[in-house]
N, C-alpha and C positions, 0 to 999 in steps of 0.2 A: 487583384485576380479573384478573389472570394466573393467580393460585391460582382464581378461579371457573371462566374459562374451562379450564385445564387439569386441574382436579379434580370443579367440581359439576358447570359447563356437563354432560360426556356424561354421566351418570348422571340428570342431568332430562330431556337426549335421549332414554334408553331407555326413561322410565318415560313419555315423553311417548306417543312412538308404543306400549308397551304398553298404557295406559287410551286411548287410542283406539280400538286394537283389540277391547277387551275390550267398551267401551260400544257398537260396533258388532253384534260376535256378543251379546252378552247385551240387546240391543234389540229384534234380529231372533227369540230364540229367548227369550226372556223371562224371562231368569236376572237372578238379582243375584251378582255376583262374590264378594260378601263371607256368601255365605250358604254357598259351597264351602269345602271342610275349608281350616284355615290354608293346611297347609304345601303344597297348592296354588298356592296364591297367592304365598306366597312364593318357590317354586322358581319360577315366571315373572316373578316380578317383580327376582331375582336374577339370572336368564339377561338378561331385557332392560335390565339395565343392565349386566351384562359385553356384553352385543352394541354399546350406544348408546358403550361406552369403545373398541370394538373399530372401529367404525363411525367414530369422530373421528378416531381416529389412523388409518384408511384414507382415510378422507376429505383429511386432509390431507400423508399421503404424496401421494395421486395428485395435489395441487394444487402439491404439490415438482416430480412427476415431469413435469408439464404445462408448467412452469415454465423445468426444465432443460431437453427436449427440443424442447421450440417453445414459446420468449416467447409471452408470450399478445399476441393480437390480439384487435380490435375486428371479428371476421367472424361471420357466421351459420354457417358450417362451422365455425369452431373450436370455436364453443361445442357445436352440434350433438356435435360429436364426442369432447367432453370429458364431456358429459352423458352420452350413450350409453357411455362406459366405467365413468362412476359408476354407473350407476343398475344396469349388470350386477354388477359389485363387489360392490353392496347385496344384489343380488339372490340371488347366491352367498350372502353372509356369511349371514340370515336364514332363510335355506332349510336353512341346515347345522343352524342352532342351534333354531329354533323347529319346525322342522316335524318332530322326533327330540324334541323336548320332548312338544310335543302329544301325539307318538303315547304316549310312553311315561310320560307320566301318567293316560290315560285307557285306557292299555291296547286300543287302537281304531285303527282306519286314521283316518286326517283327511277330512273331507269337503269337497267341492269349494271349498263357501261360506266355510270356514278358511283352505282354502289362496289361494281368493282375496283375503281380509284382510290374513292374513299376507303379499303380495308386494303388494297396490295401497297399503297407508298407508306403510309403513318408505320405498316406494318413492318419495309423494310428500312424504313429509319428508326424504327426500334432497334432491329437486329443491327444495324450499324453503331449506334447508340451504346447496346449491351458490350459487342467486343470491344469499342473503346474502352467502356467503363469500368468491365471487368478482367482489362486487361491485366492491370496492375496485380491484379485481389491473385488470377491465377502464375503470374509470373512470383508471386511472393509463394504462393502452394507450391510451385513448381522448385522452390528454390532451399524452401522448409523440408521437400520429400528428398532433396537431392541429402542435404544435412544430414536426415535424419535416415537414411539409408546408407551414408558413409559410416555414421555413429555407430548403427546398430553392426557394419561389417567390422570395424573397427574393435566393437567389443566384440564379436565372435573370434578378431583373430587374435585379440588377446586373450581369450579365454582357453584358446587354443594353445598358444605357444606356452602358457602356465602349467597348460595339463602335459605340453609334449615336455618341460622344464623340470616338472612333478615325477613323468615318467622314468625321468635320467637320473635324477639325484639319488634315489636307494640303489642303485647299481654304485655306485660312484660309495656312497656312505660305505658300504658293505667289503666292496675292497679296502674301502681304506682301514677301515677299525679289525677287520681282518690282517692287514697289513702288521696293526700296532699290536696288536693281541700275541701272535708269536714272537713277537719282536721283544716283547717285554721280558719272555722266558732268560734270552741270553744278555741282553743290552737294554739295562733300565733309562740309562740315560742316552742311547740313542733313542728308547721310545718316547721319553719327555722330548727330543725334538721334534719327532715325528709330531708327536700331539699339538704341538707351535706352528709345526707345516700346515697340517690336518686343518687347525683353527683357522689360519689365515687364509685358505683354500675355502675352505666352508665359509666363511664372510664373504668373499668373492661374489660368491652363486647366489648368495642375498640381493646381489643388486640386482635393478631391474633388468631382465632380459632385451627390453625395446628401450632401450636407451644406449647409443654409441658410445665408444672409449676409445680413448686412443690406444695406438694395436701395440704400443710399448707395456701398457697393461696386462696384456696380451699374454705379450713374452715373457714378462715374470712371473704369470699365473705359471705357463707353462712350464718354465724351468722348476717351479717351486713342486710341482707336480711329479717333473720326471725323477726328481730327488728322491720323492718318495717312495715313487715305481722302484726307483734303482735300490731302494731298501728289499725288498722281498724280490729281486731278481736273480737271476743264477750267475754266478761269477764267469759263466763262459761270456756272457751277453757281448757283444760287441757294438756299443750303443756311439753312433756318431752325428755332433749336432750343429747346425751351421742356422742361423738367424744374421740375417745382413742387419748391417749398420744403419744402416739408413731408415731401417724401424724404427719410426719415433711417434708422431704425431699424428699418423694417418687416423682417422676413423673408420672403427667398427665395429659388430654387435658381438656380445660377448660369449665365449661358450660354444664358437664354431668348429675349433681349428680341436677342443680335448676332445672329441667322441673319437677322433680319427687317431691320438695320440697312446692313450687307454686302448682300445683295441690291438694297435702294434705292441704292449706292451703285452697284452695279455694273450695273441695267438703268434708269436715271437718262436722259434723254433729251430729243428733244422741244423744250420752251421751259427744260429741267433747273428743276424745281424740286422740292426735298427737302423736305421736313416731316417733326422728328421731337421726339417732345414724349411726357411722361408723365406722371402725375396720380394724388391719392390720391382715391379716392371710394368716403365708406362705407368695408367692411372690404375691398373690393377694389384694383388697383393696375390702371389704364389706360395702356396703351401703344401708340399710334398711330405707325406712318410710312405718310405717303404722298409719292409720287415720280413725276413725269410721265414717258413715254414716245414715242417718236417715234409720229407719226398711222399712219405702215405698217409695222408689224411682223411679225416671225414670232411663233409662235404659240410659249408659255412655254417655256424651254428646259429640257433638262432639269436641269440644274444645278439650277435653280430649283426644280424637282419634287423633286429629293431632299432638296435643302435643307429645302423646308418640311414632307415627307415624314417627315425627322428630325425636324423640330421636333415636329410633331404626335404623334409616339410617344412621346415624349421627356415631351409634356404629359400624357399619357394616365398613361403610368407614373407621374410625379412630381405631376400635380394632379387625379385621379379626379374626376369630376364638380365640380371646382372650379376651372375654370377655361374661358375661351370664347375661340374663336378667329375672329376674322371677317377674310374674304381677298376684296376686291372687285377686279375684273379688269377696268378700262374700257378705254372706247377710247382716251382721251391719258392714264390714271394707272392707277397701282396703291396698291389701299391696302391695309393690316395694320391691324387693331385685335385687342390682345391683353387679354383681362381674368384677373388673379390676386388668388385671396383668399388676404390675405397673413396671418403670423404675429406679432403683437405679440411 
């Protein structure tokens, strides 16, 4: 295949666009080519295959030259302007060689209807030429921009979800060490657990944010969590928790289900009663808390607004159209209901 394209390929090039030309003028003017003295025929039929060899090896300089000084792109100005140097090239080459043949085989100036042949076929079998040739060169651009526009969205959303991950954790630090600080005053050795909880909790959040876990992870983050809330909580609290069994193996990203679980604990009010429960249904994973509020309140704070602010970005990047968020704001409750379709 390499000896075709480097040896027959351009010499069927040149004979290509020669009998096209010819059947064009001998159409129009009612010759038959083969009725002209041989060595007619021959001397253009040997010029148009030194032009079709002369014509490949420019053809693919200039797709070197194209190459080296600007990688090709997938733009309508590149190609534009890669063409219009080929098709001048062509244009030169042909002009040099044929239109000094003609004259000086028929001993005659060339007529307009020649010299039009001679520059519109050679001209659009270049352009046929080109997009074969440089088809490949742009379907690999096309393919490299597609990559490398994934890549670069890819690090924006990770850079993203770091800074919304960055955002959460001193919230999160600040009650907790809060938490162990007065604790220490009455119960040392409840606060040495707490600082075991705290630890194990804070390793957690170490991990990577985009990378799945199974949702049983999940639940013992969570439980180990509400242990701790339940340390600095009010003895009225009425905290009730239901996690189905069948929570095991599913996949999913980690650090979705605490923003909503922290919040109930921390605007918990009212008659204090907690509700937090999760469930597998279908391919999806259901996660409810609802948590009462005193009857007069101020209006959400903002904590609360960035809190779930994150959250909601957070879902957006990590579960595209897979995933539902319902936030109801009453007058003595607030409820979360999160739905994720999870990964077997």
């Amino acid at each position: 295949m390499k000896f075709f394209r480097k040896y027959i390929f351009p010499a069927l090039y040149g004979l290509l666009v020669y009998f096209t030309v010819r059947l064009l003028h001998d159409t129009d003017v009612r010759e038959r080519f083969w009725e002209r003295h041989f060595y007619i025929n021959a001397v253009e039929m040997t010029c148009s295959v030194i032009v079709g060899y002369i014509a490949i090896c420019l053809f693919k300089w200039l797709f070197r030259y194209f190459d080296r000084v600007r990688p090709a792109q997938l733009s309508y100005q590149g190609v534009v302007r890669e063409l219009f140097i080929l098709v001048a090239a062509n244009l030169v080459l042909v002009n040099m060689v044929f239109v000094p043949m003609d004259m000086a085989l028929h001993n005659d100036w060339i007529s307009g209807a020649d010299v039009a042949d001679i520059n519109m076929i050679p001209t659009l079998y270049a352009i046929v030429y080109y997009g074969i040739a440089r088809s490949s060169t742009y379907l690999k651009a096309y393919v490299d921009n597609k990559v490398q526009l994934e890549k670069i969205t890819n690090e924006h959303l990770e850079t993203e979800l770091k800074f919304l991950k960055a955002q959460y954790h001193p919230h999160f630090l600040f009650n907790a060490l809060n938490t162990i600080y007065f604790q220490m005053d009455e119960d040392i050795e409840g606060a040495k657990r707490s600082i075991e909880k705290f630890s194990e909790l804070l390793r957690y959040q170490l991990y990577d944010q985009q990378l799945q876990v199974p949702v049983m992870q999940e639940i013992e983050y969570l439980q180990s969590f509400i242990e701790l809330q339940k340390i600095r909580s009010t003895d009225k609290l009425k905290l009730k928790i239901d996690f189905d069994k069948r929570l095991n193996g599913q996949l999913v990203y980690p650090l979705l289900f605490l923003p909503l679980v922290e919040n109930a604990f921390k605007f918990v009010g009212g008659n204090y009663q907690l509700l937090i429960e999760a469930k597998v249904a279908d391919d999806h994973i259901e996660f409810r808390v609802e948590n009462s509020v005193p009857e007069r309140r101020q209006t959400e704070t903002k904590a609360r607004g960035i809190g779930l602010e994150n959250l909601k970005r957070r879902l957006n990047l990590l579960y595209p159209g897979r995933h539902a968020l319902k936030l109801e704001n009453g007058s003595d409750h607030f409820k979360a209901e999160l739905k994720l379709e999870y990964e077997r």
